[in-house]
C-alpha positions in Angstrom: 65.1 24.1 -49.5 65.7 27.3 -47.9 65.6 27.3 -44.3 63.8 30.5 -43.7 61.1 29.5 -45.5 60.3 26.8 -43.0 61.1 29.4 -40.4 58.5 31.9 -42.1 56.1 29.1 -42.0 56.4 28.3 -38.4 55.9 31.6 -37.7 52.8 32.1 -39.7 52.1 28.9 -38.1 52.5 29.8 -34.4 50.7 33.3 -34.8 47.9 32.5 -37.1 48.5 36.2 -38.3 50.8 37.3 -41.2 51.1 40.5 -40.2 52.4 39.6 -36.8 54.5 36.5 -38.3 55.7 39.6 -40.3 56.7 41.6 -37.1 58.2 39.3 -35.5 60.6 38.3 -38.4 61.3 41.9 -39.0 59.5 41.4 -41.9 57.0 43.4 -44.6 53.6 41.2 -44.4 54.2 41.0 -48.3 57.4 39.4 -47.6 55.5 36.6 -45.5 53.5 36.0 -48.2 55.8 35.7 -50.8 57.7 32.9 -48.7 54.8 31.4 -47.9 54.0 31.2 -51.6 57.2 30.0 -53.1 57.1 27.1 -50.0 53.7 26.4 -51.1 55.0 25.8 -54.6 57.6 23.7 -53.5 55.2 21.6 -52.0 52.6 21.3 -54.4 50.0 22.0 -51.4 48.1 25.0 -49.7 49.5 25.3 -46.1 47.1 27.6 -45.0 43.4 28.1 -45.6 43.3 31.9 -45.5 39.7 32.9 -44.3 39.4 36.7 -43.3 40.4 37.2 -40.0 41.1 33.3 -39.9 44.6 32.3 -40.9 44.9 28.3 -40.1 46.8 25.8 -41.4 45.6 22.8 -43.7 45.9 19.1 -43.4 49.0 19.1 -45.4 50.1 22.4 -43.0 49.2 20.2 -40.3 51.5 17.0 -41.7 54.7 19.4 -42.4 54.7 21.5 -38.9 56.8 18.4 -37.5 58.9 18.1 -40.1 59.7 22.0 -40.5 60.4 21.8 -36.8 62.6 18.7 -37.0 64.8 20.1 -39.8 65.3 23.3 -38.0 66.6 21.6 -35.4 68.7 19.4 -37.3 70.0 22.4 -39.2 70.6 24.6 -35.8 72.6 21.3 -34.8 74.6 20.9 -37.8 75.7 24.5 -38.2 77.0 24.3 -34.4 79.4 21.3 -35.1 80.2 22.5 -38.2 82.3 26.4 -36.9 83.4 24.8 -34.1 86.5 27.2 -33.1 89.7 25.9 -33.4 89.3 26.4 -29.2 87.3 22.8 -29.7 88.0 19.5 -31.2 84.7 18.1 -31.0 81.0 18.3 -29.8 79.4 16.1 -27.7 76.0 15.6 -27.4 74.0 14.6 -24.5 70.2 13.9 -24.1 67.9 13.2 -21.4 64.0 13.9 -20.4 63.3 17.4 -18.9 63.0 14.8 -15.4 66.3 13.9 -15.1 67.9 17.0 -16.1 66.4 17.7 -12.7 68.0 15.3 -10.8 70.6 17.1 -8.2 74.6 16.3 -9.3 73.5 16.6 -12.9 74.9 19.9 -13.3 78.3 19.0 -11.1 78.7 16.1 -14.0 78.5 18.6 -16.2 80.7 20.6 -15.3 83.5 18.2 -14.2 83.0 16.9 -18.2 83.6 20.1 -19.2 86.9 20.4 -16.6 87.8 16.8 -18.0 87.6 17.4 -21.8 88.7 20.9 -22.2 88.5 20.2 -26.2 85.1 19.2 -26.3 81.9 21.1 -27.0 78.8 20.0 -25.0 75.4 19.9 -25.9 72.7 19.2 -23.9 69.2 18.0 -24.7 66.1 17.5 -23.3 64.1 14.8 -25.2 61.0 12.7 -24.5 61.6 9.0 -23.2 59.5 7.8 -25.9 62.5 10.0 -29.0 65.3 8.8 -26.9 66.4 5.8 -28.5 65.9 6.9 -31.7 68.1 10.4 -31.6 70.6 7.9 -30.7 69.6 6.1 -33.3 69.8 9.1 -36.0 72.9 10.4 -34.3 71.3 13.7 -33.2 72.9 12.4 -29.9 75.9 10.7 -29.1 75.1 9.8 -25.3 72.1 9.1 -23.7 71.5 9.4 -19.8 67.8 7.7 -19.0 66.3 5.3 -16.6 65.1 2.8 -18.8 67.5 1.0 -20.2 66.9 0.1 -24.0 67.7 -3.0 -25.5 69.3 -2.1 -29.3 71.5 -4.0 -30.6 75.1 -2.2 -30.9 74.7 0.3 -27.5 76.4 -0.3 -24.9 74.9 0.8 -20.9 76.8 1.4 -18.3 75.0 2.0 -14.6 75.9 5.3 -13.3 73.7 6.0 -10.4 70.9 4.1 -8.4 68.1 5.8 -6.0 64.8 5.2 -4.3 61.3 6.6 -5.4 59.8 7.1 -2.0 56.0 8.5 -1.4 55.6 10.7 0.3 51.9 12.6 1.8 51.5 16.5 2.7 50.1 15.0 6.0 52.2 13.4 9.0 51.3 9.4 10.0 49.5 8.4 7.3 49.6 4.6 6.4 48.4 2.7 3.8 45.0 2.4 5.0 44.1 5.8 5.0 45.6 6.5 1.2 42.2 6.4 -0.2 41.2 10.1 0.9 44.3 11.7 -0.6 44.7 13.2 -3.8 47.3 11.2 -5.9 49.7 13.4 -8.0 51.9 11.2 -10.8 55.1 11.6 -11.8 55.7 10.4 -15.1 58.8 9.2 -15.1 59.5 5.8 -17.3 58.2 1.9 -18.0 59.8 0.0 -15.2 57.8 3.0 -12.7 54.9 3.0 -14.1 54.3 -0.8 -13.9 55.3 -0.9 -10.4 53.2 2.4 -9.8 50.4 -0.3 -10.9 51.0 -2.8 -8.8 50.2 -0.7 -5.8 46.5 -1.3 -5.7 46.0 1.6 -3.1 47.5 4.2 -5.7 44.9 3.2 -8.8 42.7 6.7 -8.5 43.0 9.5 -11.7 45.8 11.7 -10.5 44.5 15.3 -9.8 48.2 16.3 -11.5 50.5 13.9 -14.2 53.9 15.5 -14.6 56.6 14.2 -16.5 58.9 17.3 -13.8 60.1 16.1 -10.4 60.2 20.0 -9.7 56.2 20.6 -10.5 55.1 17.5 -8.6 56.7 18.9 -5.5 55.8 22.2 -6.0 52.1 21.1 -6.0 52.1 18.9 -2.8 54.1 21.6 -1.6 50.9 24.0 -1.9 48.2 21.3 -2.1 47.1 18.0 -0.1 48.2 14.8 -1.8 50.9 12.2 -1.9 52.6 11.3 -4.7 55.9 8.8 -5.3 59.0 11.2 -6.0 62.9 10.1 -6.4 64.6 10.5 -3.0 67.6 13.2 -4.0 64.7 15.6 -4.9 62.4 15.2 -1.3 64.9 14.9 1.0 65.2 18.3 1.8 61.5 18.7 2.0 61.4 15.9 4.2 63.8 16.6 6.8 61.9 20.4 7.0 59.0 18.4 7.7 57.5 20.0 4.9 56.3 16.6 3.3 55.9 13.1 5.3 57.2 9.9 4.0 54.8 7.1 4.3 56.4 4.6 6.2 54.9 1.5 5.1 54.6 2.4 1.3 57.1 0.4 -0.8 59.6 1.7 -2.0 60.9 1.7 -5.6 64.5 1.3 -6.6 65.3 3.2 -9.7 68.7 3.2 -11.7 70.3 5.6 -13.8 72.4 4.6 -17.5 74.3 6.1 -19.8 73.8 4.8 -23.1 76.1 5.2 -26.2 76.7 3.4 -29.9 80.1 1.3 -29.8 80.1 2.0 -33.3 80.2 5.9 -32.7 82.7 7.6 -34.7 83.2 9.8 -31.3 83.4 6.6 -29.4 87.2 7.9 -27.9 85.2 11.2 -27.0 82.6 9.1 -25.3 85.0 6.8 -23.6 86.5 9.8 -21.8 83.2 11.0 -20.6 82.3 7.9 -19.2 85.8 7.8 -17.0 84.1 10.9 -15.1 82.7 9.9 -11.5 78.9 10.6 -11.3 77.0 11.2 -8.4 73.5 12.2 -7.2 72.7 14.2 -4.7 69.8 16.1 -2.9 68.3 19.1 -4.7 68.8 22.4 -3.4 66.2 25.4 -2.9 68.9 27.3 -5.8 
């Protein structure tokens, strides 16, 4: 299948408009519509009900927009490993959620990987706690770095960083008791949280905010009222400004950090050098 036509189709897909599908592929609107077409006849299926003035996509539209998505990205993936310069020797490929991509000392890792393996190509990606396992799985990665631990047969884990989830309030002194009139923002940040988020019967309200970013919880308390329970590297700062207020007697939650890999991994001698790299947390700056 050619690729543009799933590319076309996105487009048309995204816009809802051939014409400005058209313009933003540097495109003739005819041109659209003839890939559009021939995809369609591929298929066997309309992908778009064309109404005038109301271009939307069908039931079988809606069933292949993952799919055309997914082998894009496959594709985009497959092209980079492939022309790797003679400069590079292989690609590695990393993923985490958007969450702990946010975590301060990620980027030093990175770049003391890239000091460490001068012949190696790295690719990082943010994926959803709930894909993780299985891009490692289908090889899409070749290392994950996540908080929950998964249990597959064949990976290997090892522990590279532990922290505290602390809560913290936009007012000074508060205590248990007086959690009930605050606004409860929730970071959505893995299983093992999210049970013991549920333990704590004070904190079972509707958040005003869910976030699965560090970075947009704080931002809110830092221009709303409300508590909310938020790893300690990235409220440290805040707290020692006295711009947010740890509450004392809250719990607090210890949280871990993996990396996550496939023995089996024909890059497992890549990996194996990665893992030798020290890692290390530390607080998030205002840059």
């Amino acid at each position: 299948m050619d690729t543009e036509l799933l590319r076309t189709f996105l487009e048309v897909g995204k816009t809802r408009h051939f014409g400005r599908a058209a313009e933003s592929l540097y495109l003739t609107q005819s041109a659209v519509s003839f890939r559009i077409r021939q995809l369609e006849s591929q298929l066997g299926s309309a992908l778009f009900s064309r109404q005038r003035g109301n271009v939307h996509l069908t039931p079988a539209g809606e069933r292949l927009l993952p799919y055309a998505e997914s082998i894009l990205q496959t594709w985009g993936r497959a092209r980079q490993d492939v022309v790797l310069s003679e400069s590079y020797m292989e690609q590695i490929a990393i993923g985490a959620s958007s969450s702990v991509w946010e975590l301060g000392g990620i980027s030093d890792w990175v770049n003391d990987l890239h000091g460490n393996l001068p012949e190696a190509a790295f690719r990082l990606e943010s994926i959803s706690r709930q894909d993780i396992v299985r891009a490692l799985l289908e090889k899409s990665i070749d290392i994950a770095l996540l908080g929950d631990p998964p249990k597959v047969e064949g990976f290997s884990l090892k522990q590279v960083a532990s922290f505290e989830f602390k809560l913290v309030a936009t007012e000074p002194g508060l205590t248990f008791e007086s959690l009930n009139t605050q606004p409860l923002a929730y970071l959505d940040w893995g299983t093992r949280f999210s049970i013991e988020h549920a333990r704590i019967s004070e904190l079972q309200k509707i958040p005003v905010l869910r976030a699965s970013s560090s970075r947009i919880v704080l931002n809110y308390l830092l221009a709303n009222s409300g508590m909310a329970y938020l790893p300690e590297p990235v409220i440290s700062k805040t707290v020692d400004a006295n711009k947010l207020f740890i509450v004392d007697d809250a719990p607090v939650m210890e949280q871990s950090l993996y990396l996550c890999w496939n023995d089996r991994h024909e890059k497992i001698d890549f990996i194996q050098q990665l893992l030798a790299v020290p890692f290390e947390l530390r607080t998030t700056t205002d840059d």
